[in-house]
Backbone as CSV, one residue per row, in Angstrom:
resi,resn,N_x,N_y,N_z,CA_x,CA_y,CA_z,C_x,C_y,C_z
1,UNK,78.043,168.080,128.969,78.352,168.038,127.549,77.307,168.854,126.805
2,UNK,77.429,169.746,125.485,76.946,170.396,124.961,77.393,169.875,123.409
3,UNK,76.449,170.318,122.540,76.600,169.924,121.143,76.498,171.365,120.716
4,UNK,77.679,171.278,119.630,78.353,172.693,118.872,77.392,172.909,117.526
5,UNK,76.515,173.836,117.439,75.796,173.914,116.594,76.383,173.865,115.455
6,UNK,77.428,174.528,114.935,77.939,174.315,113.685,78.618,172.994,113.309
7,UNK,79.166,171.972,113.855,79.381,171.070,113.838,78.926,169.881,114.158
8,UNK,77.682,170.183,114.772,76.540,168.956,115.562,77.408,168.137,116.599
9,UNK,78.877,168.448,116.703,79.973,167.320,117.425,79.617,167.414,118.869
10,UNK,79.997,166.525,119.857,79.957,166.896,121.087,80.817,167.890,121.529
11,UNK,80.762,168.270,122.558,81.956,169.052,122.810,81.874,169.671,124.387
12,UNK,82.721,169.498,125.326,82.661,170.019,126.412,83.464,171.401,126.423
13,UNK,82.696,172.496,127.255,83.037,174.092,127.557,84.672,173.650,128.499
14,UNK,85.878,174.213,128.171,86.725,174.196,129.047,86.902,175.656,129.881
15,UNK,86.519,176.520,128.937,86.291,178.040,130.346,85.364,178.805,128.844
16,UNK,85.131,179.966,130.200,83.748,181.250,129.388,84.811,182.569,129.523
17,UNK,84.383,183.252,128.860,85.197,184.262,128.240,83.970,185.505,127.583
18,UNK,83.170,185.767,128.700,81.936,186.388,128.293,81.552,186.772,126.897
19,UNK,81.738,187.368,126.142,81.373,186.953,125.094,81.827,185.653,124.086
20,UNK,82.573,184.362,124.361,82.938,183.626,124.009,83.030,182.191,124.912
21,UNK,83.037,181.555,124.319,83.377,180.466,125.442,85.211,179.223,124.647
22,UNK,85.659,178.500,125.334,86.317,177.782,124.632,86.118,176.389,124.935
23,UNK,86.243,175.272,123.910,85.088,174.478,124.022,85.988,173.244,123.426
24,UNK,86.092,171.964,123.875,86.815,170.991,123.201,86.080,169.767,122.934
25,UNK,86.277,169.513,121.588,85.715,168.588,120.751,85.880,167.002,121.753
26,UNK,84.728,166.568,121.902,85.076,165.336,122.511,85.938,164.143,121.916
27,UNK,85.395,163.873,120.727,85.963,163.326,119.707,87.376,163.448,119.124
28,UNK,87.573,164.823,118.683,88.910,164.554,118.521,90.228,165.579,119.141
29,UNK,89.553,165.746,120.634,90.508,166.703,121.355,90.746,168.082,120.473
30,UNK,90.440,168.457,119.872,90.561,169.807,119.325,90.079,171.060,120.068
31,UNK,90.458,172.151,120.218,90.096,173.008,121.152,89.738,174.514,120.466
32,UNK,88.759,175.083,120.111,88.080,175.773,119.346,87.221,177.014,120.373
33,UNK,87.210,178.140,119.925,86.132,179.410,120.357,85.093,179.293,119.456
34,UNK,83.798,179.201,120.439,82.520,179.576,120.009,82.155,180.672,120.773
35,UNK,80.963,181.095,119.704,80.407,182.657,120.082,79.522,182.202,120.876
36,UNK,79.350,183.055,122.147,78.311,183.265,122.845,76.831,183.875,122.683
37,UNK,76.995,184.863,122.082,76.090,185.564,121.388,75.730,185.838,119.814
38,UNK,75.145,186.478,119.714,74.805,186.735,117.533,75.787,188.246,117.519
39,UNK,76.243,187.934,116.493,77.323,189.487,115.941,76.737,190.166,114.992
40,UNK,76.700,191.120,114.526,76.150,191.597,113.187,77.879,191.751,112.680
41,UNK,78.217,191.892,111.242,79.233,191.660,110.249,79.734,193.142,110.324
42,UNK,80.612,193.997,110.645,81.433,194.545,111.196,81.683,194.802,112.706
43,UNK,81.035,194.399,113.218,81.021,195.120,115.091,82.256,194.180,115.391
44,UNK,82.717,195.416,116.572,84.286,194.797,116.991,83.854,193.800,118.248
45,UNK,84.123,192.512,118.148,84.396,191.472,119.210,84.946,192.286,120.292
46,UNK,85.747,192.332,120.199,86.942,192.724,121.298,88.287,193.365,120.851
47,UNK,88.858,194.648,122.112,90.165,194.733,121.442,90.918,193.873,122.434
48,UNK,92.246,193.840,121.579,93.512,192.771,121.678,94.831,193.844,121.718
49,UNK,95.695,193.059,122.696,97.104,193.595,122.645,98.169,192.487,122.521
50,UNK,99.364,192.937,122.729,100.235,191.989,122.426,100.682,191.290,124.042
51,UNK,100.368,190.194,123.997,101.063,190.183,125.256,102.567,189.725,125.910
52,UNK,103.250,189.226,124.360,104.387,189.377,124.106,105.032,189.110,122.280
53,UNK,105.968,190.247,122.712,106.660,190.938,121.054,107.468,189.623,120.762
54,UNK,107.883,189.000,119.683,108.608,188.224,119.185,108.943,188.544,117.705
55,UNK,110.359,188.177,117.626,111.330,188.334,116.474,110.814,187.349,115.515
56,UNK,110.811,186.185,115.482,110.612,184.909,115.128,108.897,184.494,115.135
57,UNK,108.130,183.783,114.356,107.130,183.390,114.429,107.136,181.954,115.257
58,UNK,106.059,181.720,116.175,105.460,180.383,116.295,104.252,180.418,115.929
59,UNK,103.668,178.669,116.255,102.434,178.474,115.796,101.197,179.439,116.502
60,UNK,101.356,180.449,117.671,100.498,180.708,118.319,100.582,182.433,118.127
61,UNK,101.573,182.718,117.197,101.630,184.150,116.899,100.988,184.925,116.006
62,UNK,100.672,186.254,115.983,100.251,186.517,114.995,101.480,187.819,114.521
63,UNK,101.447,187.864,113.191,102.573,188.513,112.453,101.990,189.985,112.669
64,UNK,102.455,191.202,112.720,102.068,192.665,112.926,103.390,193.023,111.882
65,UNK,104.411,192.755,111.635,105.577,193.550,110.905,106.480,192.501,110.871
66,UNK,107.590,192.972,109.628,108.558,192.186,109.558,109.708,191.879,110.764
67,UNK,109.463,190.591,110.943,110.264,189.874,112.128,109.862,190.662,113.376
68,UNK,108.216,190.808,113.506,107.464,190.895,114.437,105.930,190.319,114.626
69,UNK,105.963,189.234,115.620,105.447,188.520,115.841,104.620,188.697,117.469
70,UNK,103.113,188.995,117.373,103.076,188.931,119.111,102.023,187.357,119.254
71,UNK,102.004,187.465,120.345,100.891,186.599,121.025,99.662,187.635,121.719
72,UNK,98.860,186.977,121.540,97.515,187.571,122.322,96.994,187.957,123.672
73,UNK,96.576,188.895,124.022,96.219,188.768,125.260,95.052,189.452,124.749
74,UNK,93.680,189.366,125.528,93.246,187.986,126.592,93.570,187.234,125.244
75,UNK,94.287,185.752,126.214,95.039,184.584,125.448,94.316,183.641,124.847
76,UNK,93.073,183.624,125.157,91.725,182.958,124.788,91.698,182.766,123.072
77,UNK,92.041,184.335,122.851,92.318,184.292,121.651,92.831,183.549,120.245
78,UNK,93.798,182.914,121.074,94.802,182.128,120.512,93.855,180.448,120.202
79,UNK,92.768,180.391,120.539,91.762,179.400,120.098,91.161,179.646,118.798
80,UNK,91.292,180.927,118.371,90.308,180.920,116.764,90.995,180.290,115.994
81,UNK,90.125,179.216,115.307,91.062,178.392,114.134,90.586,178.667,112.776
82,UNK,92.185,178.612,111.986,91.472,179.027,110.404,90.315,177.910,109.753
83,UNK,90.149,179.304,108.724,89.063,178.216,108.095,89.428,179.587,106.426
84,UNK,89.085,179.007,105.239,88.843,179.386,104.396,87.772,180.181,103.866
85,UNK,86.840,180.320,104.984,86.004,181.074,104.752,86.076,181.911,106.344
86,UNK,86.496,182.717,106.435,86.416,182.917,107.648,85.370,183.907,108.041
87,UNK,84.563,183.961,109.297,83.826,184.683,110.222,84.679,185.794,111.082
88,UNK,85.872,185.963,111.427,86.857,187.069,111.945,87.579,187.585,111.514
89,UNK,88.316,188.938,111.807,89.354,189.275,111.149,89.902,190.268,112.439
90,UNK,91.595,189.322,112.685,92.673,190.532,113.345,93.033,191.709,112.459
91,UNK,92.478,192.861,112.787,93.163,193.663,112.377,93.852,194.309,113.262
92,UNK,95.318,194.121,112.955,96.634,194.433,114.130,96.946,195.782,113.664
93,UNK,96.375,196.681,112.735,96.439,198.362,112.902,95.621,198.820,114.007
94,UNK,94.530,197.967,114.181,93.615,199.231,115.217,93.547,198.102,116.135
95,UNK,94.395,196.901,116.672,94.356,195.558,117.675,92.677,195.351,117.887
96,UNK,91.992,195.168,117.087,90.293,194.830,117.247,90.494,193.428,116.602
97,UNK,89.557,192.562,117.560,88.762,191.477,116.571,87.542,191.620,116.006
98,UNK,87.741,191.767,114.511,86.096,192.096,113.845,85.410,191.401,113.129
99,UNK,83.892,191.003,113.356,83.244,190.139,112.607,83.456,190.438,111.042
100,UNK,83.616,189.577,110.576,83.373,189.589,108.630,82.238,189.651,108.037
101,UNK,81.467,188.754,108.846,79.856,188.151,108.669,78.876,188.292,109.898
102,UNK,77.562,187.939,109.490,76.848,187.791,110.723,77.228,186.510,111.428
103,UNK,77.396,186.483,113.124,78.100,185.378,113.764,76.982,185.091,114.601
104,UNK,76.330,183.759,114.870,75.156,183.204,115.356,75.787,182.539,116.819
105,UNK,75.006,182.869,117.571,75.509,181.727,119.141,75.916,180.417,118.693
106,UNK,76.751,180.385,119.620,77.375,179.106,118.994,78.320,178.378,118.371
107,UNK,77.945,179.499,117.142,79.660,179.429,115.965,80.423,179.603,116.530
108,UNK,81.444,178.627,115.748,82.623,179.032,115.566,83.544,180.020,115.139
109,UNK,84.194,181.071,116.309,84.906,182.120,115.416,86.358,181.277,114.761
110,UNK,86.708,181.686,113.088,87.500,181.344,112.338,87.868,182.658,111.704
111,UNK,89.042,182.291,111.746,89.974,183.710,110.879,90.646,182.722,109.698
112,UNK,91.110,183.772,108.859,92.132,183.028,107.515,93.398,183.627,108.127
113,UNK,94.109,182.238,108.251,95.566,182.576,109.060,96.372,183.291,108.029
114,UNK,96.791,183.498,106.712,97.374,184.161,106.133,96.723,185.438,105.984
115,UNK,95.820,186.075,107.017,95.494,187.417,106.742,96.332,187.801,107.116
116,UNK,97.182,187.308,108.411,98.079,188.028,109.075,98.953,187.472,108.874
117,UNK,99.985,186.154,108.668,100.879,185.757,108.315,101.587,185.716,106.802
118,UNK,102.902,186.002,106.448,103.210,186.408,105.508,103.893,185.135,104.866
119,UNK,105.054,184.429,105.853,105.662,183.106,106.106,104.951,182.492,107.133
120,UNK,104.227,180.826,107.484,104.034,180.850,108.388,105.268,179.697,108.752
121,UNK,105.206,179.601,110.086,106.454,178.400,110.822,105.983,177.151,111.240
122,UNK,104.760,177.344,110.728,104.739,175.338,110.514,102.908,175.442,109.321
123,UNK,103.453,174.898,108.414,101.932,174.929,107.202,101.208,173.319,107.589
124,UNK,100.200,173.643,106.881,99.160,172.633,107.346,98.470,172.508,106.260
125,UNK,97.936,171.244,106.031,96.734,170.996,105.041,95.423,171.533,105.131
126,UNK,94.528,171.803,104.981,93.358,172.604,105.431,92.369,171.337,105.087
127,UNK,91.302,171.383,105.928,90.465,170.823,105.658,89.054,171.330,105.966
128,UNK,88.510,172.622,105.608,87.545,173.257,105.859,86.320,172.861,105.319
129,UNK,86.489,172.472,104.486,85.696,172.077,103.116,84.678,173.147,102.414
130,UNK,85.157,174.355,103.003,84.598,175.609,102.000,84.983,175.218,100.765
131,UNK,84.088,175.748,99.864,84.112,175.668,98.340,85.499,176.467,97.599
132,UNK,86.082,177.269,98.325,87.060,178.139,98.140,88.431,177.536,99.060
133,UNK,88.299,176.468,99.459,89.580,176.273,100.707,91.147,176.161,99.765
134,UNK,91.950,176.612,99.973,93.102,176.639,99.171,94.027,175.179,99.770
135,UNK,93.482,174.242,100.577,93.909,173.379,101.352,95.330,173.413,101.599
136,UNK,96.346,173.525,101.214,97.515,173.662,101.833,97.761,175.526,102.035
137,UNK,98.381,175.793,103.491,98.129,176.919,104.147,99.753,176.673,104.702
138,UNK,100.270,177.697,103.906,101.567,178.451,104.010,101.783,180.151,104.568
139,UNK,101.228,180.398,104.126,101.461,181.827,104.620,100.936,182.888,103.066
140,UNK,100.211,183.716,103.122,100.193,184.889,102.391,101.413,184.924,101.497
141,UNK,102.693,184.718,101.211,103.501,184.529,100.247,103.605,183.685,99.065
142,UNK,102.796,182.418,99.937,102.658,181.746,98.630,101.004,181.808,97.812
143,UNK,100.557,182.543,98.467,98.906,182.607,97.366,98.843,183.896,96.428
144,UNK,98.439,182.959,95.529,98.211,184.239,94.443,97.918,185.226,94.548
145,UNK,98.391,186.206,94.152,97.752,188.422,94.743,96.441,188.045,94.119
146,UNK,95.680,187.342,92.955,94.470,187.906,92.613,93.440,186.990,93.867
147,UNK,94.035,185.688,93.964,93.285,185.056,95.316,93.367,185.511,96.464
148,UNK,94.494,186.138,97.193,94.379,186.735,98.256,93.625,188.029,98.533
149,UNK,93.753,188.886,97.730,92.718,190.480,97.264,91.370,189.805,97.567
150,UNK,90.865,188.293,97.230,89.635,188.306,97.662,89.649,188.201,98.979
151,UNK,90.402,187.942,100.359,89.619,187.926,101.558,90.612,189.412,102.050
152,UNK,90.143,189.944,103.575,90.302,190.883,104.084,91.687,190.356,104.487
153,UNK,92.574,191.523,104.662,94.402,191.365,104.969,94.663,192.669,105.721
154,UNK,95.668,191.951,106.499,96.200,192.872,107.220,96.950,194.102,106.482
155,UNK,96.752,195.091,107.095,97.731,196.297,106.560,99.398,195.969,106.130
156,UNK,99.952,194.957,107.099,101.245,194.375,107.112,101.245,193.256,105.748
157,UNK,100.554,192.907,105.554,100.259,191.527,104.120,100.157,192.502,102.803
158,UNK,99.049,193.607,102.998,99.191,194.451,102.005,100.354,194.874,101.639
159,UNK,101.205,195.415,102.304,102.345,195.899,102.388,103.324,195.017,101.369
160,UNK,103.026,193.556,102.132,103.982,192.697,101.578,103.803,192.524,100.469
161,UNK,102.564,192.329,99.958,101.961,191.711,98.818,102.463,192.644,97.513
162,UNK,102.297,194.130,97.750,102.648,195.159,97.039,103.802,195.158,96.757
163,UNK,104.769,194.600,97.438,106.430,194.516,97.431,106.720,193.395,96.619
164,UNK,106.005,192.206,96.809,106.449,191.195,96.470,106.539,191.472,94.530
């Protein structure tokens, strides 16, 4: 057992993912990526591909275009959980994961799921407790253009946002 610096929680490693590990909360079964190492605030994590195209969104997709949806490969991926302040960003023009901020061993990588989602297919309450958390998390359609312009968006959200 290991304790998650950003959360002080317990938490046992379920696999390593060299620069990452994935790690589950003892307490309340939750299953989360922490950083292995310190990031400086643009350097690319890693690149990403699709490892399968979908028409339709699920909970484990990320949106690239209208009524296109992939999943991740390496699938590991699919562990970053939002947060309202987020430390990552998919950008699905150039398939990189890129730091936002400086990322310390340990942390937790978190993305804002409506960077990339426009509709999502199942919303959730948020409970981040950033000072900024918009707590209910729908998708990029329903947040305000002047609130969303503040975090980083996908080329595909821009798109939308401009249309909408």
């Amino acid at each position: 057992m290991i304790v998650s610096v950003e959360s002080q929680m317990p938490v046992k490693v379920i696999s390593n993912h060299g620069f990452a590990e994935i790690v589950q909360n003892i307490e309340t079964k939750q299953n989360s990526l922490l950083s292995k190492n310190n990031f400086k605030a643009g350097s690319v994590l890693i690149v990403f591909s699709p490892a399968g195209i979908f028409n339709s969104p699920t909970y484990l997709t990320v949106q690239t275009g209208i009524n296109k949806h992939i999943t991740l490969s390496p699938e590991f991926l699919q562990y970053i959980n939002h947060s309202c302040s987020p430390n990552v960003f998919f950008n699905t023009s150039t398939m990189e994961l890129v730091a936002l901020k400086d990322i310390e061993e340990g942390e937790e990588f978190t993305f804002f799921y409506p960077s990339t989602e426009w509709e999502m297919t199942q919303s959730f309450s948020c409970y981040c407790g950033n000072d900024n958390c918009l707590q209910q998390i729908r998708g990029a359609k329903y947040i305000k253009p002047d609130v969303l312009n503040t975090y980083k968006i996908t080329d595909f959200i821009r798109e939308q946002l401009n249309t909408k």
